[in-house]
VEXBARO-930187 format. One line per 2 residues: number of its first residue (from 1); their letters; for each residue y, x, z of N, C-alpha, C, O. Coordinates in nm, 2 decimals. Layout:
// VEXBARO-930187
NUM> a> Y,X,Z,Y,X,Z,Y,X,Z,Y,X,Z  ...
This chain:
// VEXBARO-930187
1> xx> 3.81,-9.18,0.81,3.72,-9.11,0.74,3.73,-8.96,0.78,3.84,-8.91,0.76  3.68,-8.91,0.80,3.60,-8.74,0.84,3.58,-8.68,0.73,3.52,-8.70,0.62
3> xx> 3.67,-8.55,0.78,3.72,-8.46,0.64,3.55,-8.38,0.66,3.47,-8.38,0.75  3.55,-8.31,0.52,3.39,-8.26,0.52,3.39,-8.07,0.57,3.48,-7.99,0.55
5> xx> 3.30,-8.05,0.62,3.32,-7.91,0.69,3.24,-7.82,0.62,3.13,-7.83,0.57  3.31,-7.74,0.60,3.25,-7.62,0.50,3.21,-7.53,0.63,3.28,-7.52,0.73
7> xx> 3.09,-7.47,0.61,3.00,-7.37,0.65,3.01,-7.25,0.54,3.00,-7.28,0.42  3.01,-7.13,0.57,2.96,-7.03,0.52,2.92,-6.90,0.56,2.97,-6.83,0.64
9> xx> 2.79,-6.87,0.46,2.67,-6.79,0.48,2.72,-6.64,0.45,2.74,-6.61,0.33  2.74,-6.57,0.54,2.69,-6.45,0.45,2.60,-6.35,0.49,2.54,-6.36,0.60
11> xx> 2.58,-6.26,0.42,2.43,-6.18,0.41,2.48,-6.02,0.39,2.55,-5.98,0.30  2.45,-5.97,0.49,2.51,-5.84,0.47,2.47,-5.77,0.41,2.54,-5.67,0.40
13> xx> 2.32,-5.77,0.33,2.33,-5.67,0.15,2.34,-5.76,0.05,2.27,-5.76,-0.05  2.45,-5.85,0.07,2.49,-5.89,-0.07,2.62,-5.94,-0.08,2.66,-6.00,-0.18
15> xx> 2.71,-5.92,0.07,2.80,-5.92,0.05,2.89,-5.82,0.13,2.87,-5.79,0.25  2.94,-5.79,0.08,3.01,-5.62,0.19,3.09,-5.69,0.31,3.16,-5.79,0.30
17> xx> 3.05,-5.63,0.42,3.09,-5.70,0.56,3.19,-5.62,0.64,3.19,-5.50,0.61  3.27,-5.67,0.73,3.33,-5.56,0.80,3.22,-5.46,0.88,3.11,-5.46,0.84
19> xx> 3.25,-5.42,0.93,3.18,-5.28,1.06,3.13,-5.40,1.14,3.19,-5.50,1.18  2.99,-5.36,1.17,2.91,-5.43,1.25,2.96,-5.41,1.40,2.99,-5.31,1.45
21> xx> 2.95,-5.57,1.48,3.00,-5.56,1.57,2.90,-5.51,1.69,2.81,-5.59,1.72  2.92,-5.38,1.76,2.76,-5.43,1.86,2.76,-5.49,1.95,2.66,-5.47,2.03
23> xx> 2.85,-5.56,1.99,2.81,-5.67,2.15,2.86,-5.82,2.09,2.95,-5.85,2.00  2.77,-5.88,2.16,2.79,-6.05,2.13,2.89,-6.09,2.16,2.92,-6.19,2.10
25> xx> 2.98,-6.05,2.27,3.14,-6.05,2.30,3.22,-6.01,2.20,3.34,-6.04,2.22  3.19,-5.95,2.10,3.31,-5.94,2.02,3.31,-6.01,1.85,3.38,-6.00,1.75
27> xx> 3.19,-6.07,1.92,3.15,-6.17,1.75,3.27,-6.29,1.84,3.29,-6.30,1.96  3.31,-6.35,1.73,3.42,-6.47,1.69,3.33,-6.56,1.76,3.21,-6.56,1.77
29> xx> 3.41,-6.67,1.82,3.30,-6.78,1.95,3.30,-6.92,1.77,3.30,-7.05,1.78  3.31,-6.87,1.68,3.31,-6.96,1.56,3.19,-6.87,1.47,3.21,-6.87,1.34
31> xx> 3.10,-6.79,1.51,3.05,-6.69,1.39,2.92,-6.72,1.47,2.96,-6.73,1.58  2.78,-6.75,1.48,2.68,-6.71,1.49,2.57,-6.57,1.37,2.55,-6.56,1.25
33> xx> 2.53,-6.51,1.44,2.52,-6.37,1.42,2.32,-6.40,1.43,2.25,-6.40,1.53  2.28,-6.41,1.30,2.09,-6.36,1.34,2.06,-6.26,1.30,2.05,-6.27,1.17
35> xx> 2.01,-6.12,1.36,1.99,-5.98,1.32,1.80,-5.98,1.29,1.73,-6.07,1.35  1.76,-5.91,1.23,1.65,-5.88,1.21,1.58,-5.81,1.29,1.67,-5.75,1.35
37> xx> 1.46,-5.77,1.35,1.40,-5.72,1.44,1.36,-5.55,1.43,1.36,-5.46,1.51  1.35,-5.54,1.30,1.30,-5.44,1.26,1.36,-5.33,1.26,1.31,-5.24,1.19
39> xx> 1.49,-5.31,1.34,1.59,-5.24,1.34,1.67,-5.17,1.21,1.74,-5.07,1.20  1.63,-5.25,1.12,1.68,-5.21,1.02,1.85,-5.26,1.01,1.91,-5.21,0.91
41> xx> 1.93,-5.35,1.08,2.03,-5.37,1.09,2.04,-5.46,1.02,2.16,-5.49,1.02  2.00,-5.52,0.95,2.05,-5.64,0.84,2.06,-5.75,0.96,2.01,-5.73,1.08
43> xx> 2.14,-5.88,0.89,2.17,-6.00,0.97,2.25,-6.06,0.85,2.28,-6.03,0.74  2.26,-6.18,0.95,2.27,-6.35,0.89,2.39,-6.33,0.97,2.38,-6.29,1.08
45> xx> 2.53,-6.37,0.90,2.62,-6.45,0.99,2.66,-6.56,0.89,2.69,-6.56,0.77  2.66,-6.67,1.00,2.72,-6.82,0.98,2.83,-6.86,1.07,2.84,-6.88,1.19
47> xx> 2.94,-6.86,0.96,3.09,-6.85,0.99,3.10,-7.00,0.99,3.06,-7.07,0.89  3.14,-7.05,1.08,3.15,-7.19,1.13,3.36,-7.21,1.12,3.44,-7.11,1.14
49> xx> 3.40,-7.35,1.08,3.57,-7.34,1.13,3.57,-7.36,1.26,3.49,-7.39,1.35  3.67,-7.32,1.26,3.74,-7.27,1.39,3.68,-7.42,1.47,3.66,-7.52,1.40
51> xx> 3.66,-7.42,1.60,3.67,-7.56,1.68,3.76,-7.64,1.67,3.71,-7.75,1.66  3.90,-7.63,1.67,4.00,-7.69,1.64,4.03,-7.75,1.48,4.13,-7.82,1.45
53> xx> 3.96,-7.72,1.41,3.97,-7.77,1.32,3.85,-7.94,1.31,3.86,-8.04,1.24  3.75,-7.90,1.40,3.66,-8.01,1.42,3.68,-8.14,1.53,3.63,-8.25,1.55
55> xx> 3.77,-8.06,1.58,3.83,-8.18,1.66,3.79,-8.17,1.81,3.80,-8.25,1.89  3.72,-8.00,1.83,3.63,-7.97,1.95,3.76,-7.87,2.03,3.82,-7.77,1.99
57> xx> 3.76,-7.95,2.15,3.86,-7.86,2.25,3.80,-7.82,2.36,3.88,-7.79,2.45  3.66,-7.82,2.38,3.53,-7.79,2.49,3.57,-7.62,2.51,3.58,-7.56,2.41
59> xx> 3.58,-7.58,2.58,3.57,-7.42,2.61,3.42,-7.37,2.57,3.32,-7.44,2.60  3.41,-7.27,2.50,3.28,-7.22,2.46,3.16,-7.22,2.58,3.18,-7.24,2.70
61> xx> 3.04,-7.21,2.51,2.93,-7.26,2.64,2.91,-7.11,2.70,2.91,-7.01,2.63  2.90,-7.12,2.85,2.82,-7.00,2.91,2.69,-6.99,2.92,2.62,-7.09,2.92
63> xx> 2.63,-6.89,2.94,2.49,-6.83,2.97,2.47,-6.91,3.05,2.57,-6.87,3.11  2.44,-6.98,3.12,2.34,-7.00,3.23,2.21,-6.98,3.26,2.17,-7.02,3.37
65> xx> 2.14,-6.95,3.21,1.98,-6.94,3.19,1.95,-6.87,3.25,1.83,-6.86,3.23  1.99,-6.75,3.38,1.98,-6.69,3.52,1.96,-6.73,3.60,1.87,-6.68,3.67
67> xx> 2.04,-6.85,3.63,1.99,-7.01,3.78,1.91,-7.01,3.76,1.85,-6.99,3.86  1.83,-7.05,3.63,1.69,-7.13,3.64,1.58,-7.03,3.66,1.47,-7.07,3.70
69> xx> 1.59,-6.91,3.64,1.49,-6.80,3.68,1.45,-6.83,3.82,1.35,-6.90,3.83  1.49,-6.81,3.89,1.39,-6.82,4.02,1.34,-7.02,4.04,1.26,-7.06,4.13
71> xx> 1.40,-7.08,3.96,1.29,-7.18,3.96,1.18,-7.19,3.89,1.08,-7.26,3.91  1.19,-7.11,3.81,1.06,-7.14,3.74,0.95,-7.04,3.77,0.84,-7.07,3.73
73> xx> 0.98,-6.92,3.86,0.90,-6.84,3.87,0.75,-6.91,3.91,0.65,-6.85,3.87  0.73,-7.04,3.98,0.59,-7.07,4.06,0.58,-7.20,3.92,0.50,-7.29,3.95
75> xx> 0.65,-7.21,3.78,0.56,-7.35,3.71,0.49,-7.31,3.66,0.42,-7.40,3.62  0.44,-7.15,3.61,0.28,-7.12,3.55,0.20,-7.14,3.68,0.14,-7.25,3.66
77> xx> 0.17,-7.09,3.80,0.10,-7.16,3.88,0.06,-7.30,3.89,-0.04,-7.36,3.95  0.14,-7.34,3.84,0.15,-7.51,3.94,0.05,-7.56,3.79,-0.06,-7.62,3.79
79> xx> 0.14,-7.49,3.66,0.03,-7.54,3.56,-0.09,-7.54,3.55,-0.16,-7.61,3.48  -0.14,-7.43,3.64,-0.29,-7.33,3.60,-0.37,-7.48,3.71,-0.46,-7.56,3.68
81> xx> -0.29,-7.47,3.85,-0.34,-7.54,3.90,-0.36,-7.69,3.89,-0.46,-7.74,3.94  -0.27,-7.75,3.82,-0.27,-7.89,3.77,-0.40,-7.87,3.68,-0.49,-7.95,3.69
83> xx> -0.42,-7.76,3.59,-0.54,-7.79,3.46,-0.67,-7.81,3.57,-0.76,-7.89,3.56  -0.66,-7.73,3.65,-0.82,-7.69,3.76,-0.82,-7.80,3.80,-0.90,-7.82,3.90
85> xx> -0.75,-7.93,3.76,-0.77,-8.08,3.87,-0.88,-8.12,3.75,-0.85,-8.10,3.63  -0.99,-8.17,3.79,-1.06,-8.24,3.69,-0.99,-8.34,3.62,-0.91,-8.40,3.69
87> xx> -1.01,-8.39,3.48,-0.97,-8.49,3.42,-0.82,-8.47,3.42,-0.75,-8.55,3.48  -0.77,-8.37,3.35,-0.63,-8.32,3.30,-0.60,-8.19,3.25,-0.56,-8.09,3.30
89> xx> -0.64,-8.22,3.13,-0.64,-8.11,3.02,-0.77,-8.03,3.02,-0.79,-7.94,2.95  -0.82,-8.06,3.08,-1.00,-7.96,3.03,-1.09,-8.05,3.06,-1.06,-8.15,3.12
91> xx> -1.25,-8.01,3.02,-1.32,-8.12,3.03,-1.40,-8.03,3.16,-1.35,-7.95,3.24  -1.54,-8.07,3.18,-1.59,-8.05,3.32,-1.65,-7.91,3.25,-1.66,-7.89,3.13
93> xx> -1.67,-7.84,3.35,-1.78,-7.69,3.30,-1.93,-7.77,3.32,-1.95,-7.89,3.34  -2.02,-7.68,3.29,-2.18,-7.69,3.29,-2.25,-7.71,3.43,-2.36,-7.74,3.45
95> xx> -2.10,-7.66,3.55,-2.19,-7.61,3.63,-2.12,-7.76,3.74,-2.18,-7.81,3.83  -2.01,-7.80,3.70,-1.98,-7.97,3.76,-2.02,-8.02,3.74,-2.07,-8.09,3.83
97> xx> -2.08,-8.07,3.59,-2.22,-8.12,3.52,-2.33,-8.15,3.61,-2.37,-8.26,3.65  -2.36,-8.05,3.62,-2.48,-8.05,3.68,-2.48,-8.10,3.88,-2.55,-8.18,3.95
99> xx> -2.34,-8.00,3.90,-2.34,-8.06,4.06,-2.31,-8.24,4.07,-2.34,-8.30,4.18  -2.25,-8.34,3.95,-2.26,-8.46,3.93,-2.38,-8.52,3.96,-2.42,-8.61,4.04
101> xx> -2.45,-8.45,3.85,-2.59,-8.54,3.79,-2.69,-8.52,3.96,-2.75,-8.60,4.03  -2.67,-8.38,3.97,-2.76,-8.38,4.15,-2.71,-8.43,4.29,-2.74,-8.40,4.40
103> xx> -2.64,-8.52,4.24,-2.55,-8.59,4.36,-2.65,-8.72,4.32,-2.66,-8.78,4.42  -2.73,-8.78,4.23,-2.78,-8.91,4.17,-2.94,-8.91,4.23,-3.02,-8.81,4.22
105> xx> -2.97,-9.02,4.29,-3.11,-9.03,4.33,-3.24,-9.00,4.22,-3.23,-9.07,4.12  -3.29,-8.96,4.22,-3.42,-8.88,4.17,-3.47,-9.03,4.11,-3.42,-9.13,4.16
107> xx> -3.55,-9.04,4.02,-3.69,-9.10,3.92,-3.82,-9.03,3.99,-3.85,-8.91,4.00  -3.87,-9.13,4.04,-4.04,-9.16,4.08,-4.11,-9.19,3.97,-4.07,-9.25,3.88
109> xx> -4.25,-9.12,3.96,-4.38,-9.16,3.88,-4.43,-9.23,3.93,-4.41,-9.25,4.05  -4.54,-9.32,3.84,-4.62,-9.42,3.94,-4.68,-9.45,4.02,-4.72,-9.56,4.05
111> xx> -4.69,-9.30,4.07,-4.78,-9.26,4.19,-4.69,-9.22,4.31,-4.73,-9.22,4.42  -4.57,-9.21,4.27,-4.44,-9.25,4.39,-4.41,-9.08,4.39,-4.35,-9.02,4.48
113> xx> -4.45,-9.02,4.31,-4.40,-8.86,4.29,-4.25,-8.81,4.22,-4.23,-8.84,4.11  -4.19,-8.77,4.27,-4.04,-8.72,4.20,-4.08,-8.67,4.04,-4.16,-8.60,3.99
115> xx> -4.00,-8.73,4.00,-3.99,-8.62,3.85,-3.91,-8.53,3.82,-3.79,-8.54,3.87  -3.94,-8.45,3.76,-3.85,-8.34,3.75,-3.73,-8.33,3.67,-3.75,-8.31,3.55
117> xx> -3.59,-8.34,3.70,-3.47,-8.36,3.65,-3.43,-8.46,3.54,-3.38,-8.44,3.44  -3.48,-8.59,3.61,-3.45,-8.71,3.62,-3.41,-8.80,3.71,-3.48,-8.83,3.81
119> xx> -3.27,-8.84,3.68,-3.21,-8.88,3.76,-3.20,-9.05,3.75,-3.25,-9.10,3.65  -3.14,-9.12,3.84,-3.08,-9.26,3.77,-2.98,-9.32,3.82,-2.93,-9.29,3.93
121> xx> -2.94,-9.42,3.73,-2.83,-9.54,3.82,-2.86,-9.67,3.80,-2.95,-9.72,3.73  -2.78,-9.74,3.89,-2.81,-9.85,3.91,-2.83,-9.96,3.79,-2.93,-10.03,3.78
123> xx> -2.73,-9.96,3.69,-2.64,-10.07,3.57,-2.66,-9.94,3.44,-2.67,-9.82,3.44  -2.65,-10.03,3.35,-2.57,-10.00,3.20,-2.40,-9.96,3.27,-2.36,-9.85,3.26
125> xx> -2.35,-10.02,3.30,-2.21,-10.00,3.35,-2.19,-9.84,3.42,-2.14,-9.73,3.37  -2.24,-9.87,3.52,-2.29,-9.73,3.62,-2.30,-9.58,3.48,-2.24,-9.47,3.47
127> xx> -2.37,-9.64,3.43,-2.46,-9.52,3.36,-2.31,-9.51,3.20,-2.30,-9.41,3.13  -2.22,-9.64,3.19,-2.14,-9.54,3.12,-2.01,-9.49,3.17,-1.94,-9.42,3.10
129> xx> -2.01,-9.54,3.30,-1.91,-9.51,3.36,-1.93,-9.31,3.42,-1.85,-9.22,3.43  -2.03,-9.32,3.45,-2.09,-9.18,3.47,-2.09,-9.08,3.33,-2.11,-8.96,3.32
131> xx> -2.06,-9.19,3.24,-2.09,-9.12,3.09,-1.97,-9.05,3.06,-1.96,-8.93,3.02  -1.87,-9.16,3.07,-1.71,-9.11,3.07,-1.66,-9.01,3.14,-1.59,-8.92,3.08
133> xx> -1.70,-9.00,3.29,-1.71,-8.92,3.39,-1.75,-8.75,3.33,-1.68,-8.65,3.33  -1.86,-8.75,3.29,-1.90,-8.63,3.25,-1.86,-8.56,3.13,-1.88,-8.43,3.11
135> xx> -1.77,-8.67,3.01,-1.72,-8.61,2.92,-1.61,-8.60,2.89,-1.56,-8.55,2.79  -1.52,-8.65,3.02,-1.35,-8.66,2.98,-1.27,-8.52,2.95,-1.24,-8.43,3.02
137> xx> -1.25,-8.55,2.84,-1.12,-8.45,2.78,-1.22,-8.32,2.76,-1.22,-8.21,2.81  -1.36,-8.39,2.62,-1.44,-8.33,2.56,-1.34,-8.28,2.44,-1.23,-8.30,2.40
139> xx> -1.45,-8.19,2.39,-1.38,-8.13,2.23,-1.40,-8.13,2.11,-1.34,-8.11,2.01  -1.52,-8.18,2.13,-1.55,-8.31,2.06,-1.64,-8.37,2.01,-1.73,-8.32,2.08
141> xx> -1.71,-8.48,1.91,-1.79,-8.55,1.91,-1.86,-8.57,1.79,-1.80,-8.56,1.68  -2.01,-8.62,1.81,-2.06,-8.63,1.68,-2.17,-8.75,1.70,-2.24,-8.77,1.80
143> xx> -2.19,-8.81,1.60,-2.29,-8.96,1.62,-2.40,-8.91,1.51,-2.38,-8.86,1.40  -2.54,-8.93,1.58,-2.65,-8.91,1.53,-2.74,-9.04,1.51,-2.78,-9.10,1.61
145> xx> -2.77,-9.08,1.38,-2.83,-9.21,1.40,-2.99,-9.17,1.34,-3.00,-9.11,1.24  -3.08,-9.21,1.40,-3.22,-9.22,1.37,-3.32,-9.34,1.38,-3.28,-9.42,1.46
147> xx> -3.43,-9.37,1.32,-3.50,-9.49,1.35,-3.50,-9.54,1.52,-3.51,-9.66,1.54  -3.49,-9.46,1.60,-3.54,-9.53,1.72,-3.34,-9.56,1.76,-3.31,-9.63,1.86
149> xx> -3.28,-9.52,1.70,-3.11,-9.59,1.76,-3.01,-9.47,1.72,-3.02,-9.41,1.62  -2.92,-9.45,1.83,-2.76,-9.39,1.81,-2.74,-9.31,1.92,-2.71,-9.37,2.03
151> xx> -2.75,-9.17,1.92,-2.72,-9.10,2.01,-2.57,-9.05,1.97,-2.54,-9.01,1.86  -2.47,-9.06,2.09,-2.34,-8.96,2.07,-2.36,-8.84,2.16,-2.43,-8.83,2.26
153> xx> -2.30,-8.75,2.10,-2.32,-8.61,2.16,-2.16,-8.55,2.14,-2.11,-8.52,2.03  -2.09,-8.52,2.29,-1.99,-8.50,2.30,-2.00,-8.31,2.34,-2.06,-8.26,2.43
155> xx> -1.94,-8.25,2.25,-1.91,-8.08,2.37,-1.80,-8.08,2.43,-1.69,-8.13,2.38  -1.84,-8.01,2.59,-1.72,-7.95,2.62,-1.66,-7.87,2.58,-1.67,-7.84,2.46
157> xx> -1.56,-7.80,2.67,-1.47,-7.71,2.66,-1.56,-7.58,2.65,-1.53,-7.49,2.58  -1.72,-7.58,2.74,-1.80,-7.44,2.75,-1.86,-7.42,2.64,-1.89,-7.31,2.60
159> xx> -1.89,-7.55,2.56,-2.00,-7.54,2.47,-2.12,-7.65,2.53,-2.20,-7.70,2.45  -2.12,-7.68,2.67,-2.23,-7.79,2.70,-2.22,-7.91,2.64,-2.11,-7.94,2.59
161> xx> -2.32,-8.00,2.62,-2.36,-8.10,2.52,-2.42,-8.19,2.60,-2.54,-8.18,2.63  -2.35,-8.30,2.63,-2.38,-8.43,2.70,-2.43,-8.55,2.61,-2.34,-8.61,2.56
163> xx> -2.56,-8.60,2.57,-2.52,-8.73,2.46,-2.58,-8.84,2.55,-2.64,-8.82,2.65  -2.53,-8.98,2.50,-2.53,-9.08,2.58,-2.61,-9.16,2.44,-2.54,-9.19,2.34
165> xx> -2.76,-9.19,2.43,-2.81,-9.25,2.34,-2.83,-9.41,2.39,-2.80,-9.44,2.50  -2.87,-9.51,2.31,-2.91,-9.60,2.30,-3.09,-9.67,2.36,-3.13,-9.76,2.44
167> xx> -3.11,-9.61,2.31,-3.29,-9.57,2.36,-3.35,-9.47,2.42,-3.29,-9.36,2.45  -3.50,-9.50,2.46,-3.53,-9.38,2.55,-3.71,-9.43,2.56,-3.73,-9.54,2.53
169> xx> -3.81,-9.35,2.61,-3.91,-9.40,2.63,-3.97,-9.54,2.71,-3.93,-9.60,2.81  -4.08,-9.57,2.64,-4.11,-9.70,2.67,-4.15,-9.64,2.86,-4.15,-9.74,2.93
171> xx> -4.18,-9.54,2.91,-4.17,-9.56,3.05,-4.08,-9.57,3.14,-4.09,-9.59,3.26  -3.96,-9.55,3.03,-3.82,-9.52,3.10,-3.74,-9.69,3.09,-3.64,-9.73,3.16
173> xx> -3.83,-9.77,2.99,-3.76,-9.87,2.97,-3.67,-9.94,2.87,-3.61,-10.05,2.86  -3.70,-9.83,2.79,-3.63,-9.81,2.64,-3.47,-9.86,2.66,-3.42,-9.94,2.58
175> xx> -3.43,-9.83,2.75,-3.28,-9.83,2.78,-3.21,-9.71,2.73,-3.25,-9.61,2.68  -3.09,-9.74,2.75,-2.93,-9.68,2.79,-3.02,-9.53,2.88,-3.10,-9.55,2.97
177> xx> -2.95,-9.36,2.81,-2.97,-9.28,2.86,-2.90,-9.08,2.83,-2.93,-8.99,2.75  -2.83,-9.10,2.92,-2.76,-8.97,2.92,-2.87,-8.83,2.93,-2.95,-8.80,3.02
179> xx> -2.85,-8.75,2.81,-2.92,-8.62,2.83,-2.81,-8.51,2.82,-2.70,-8.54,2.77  -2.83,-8.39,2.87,-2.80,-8.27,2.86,-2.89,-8.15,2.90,-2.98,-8.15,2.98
181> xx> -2.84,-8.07,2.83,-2.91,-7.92,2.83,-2.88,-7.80,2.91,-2.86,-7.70,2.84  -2.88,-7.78,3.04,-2.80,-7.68,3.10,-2.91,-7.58,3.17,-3.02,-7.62,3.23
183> xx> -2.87,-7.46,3.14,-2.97,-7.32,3.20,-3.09,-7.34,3.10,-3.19,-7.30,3.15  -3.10,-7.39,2.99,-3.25,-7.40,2.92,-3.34,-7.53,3.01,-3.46,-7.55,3.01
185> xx> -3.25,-7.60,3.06,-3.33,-7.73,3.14,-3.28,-7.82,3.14,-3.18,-7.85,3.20  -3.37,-7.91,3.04,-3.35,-8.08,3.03,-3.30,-8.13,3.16,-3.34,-8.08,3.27
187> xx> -3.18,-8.23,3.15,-3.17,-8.38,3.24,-3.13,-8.51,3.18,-3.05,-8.53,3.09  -3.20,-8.58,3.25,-3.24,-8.72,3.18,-3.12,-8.79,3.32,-3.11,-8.74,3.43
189> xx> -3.05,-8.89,3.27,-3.02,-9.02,3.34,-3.03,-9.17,3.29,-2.94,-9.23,3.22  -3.14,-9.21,3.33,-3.19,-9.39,3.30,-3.13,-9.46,3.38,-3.08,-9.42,3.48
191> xx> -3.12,-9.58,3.34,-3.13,-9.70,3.42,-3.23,-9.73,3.50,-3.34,-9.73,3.45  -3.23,-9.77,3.62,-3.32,-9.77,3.71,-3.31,-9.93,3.70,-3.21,-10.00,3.70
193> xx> -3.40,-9.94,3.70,-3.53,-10.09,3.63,-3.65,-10.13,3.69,-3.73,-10.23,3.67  -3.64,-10.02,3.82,-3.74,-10.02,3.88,-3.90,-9.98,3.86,-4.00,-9.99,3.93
195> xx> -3.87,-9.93,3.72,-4.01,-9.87,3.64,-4.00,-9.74,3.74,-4.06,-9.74,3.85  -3.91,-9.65,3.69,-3.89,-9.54,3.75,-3.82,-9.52,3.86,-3.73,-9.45,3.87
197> xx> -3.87,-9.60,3.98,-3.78,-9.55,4.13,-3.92,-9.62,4.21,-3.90,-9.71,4.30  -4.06,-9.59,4.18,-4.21,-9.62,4.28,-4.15,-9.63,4.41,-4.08,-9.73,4.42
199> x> -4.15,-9.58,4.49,-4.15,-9.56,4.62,-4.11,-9.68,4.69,-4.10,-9.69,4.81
């Protein structure tokens, strides 16, 4: 059975203390010492028993925390640059957004004419997989339900607004369809159904 260890506190305006020590070398390797910031000199000491009394015959710990300086100098870099990898820890800006969606084949009118910032993909699949793509490691989300279905609308990190609804115009197919709002300019992504891809 293990004898019980008394700890004690004291507080130097409320109990009269010897002469303050000023280097951490001459505090007791059994006393931890917490001083206040404000230079007013108050502190905490916690008078621990002796090690030998605990059954600890370890030599007190040294400083080391000098070695690791010059390793750590380049891990804010490596952090900064790990975040700039897409899909780890931030979500996409407005302006990846958009270079995604303009990498996707254009929507034809019936007359075999381009439409203007509408895009498409092939599948329902395609189009949520593209959905994921554009919102990973959003900030967050909100569900809008109306007579014509369920739009989600995720923000990024900038403030852009991706929603992936349910429905969409009977020209489009009344499918599955990603919108967003970037520079004050609508983009549509449908399922291509072959309504919208004439040519």
């Amino acid at each position: 059975m293990q004898d019980n260890v008394e700890v004690r506190i004291q507080n130097n305006f409320k109990i009269p203390q010897p002469p303050k020590i000023e280097s951490q070398n001459e505090i007791p390797p059994n006393v931890i010492r917490i001083e206040t910031q404000d230079g007013s000199g108050e502190f905490i000491e916690i008078e621990l028993p002796p090690t030998t009394l605990l059954g600890i015959d370890d030599p007190p710990l040294q400083d080391t925390s000098a070695m690791f300086i010059p390793a750590l100098r380049g891990v804010g870099s490596a952090i900064k640059g790990i975040k700039n990898v897409a899909g780890i820890g931030r979500s996409l800006t407005r302006e990846e957004v958009l270079e995604r969606i303009k990498k996707l084949p254009k929507a034809f009118n019936s007359k075999g004419k381009e439409r203007t910032r509408i895009y498409l993909v092939g599948t329902k699949e395609k189009l949520l997989e593209l959905w994921e793509e554009l919102t990973r490691n959003f900030k967050n989300e909100r569900i809008e339900k109306n007579p014509k279905g369920i739009r989600i609308v995720r923000t990024l990190d900038d403030g852009t607004e991706v929603s992936l609804r349910d429905y969409s115009s009977e020209a489009s197919g009344n499918s599955h369809t990603i919108d967003t709002k970037i520079n004050n300019k609508d983009y549509k992504i449908h399922i291509d159904k072959g309504i919208n891809n004439a040519p």
